[in-house]
C-alpha positions in Angstrom: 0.0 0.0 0.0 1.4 3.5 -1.1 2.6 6.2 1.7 -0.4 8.5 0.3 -2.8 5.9 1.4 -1.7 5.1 4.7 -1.7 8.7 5.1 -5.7 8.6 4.2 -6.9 5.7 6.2 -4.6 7.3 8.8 -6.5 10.5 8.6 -10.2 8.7 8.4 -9.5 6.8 11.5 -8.4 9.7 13.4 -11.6 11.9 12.1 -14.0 9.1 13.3 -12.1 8.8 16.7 -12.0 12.5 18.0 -15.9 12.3 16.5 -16.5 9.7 18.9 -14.7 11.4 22.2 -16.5 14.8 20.7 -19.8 12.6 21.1 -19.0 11.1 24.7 -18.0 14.7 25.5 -21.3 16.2 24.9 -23.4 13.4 26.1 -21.6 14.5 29.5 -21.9 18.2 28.9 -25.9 17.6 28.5 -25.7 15.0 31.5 -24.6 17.4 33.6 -26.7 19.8 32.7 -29.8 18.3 32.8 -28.7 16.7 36.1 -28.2 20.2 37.6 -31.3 21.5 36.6 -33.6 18.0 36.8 -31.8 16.1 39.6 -29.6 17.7 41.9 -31.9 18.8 44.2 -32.1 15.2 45.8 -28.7 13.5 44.3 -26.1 16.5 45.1 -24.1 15.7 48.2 -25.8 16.1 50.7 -28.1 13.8 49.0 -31.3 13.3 50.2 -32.7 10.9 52.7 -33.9 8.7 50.3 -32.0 9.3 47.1 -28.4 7.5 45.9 -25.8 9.5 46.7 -23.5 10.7 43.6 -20.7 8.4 44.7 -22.8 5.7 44.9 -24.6 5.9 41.4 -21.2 6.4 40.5 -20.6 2.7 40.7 -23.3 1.6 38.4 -23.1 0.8 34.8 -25.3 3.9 32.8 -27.4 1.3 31.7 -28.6 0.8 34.9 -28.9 4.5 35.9 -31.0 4.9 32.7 -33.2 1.5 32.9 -33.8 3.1 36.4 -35.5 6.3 34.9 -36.5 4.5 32.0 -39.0 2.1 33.8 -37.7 1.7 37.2 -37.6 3.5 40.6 -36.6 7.2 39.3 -39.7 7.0 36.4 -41.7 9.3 37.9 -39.4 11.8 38.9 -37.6 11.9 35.2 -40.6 11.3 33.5 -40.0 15.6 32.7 -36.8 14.8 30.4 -36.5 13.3 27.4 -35.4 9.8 26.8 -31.8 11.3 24.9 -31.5 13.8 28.0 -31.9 10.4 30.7 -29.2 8.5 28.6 -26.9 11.6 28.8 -27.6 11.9 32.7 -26.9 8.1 33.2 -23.5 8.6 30.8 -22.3 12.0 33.1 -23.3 10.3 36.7 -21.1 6.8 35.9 -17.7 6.3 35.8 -18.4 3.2 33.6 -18.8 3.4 29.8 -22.0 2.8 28.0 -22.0 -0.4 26.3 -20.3 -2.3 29.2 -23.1 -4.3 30.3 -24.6 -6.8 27.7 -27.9 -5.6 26.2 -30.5 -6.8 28.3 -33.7 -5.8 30.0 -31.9 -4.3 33.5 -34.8 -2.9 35.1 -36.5 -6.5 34.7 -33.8 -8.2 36.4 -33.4 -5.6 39.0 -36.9 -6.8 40.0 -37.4 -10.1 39.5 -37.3 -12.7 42.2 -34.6 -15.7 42.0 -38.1 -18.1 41.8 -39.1 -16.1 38.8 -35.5 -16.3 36.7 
């Protein structure tokens, strides 16, 4: 293969990379906004009496976090943002990557009893 096209798929890889952290970047950007403005009130530390702590949320896989306001305990209370803004909040509040738990229905096996597996 020639120099000159090295030099192109070189270039095309890069491009598609720096989109990708570019993406990631601004799902946190929006994650953290909406989180200020939807969230914080019960999550921020001090959290709430009944609400995760940051930290602690921190832990789970943003699958999780968005299965959670999706169709699980936090439904209600992020039923005001949109299903993109909930997957950008669960991206910002977990140190773990999206895509790191295998596609599956989470909030049904959060609930489900061991008889019922």
């Amino acid at each position: 293969m020639s120099t000159v096209k090295y030099l192109r798929a070189f270039l095309v890889l890069s491009c598609i990379t720096l989109a990708a952290g570019g993406a990631l970047a601004d799902d946190k950007a929006i994650g953290k906004s909406v989180f200020q403005k939807a969230c914080a009130a019960c999550h921020a530390e001090p959290a709430a009496p009944r609400a995760l702590p940051l930290a602690r949320m921190a832990k789970w896989p943003p699958e999780e976090i968005f299965a959670a306001q999706m169709s699980g305990k936090m439904f209600m209370q992020a039923s005001a943002i949109s299903e993109s803004e909930k997957r950008a909040v669960a991206i910002y509040l977990s140190e773990k990557p999206w895509g790191t738990v295998p596609d599956a229905k989470h909030a049904e096996k959060l609930t489900m009893c061991a008889k019922s597996a």
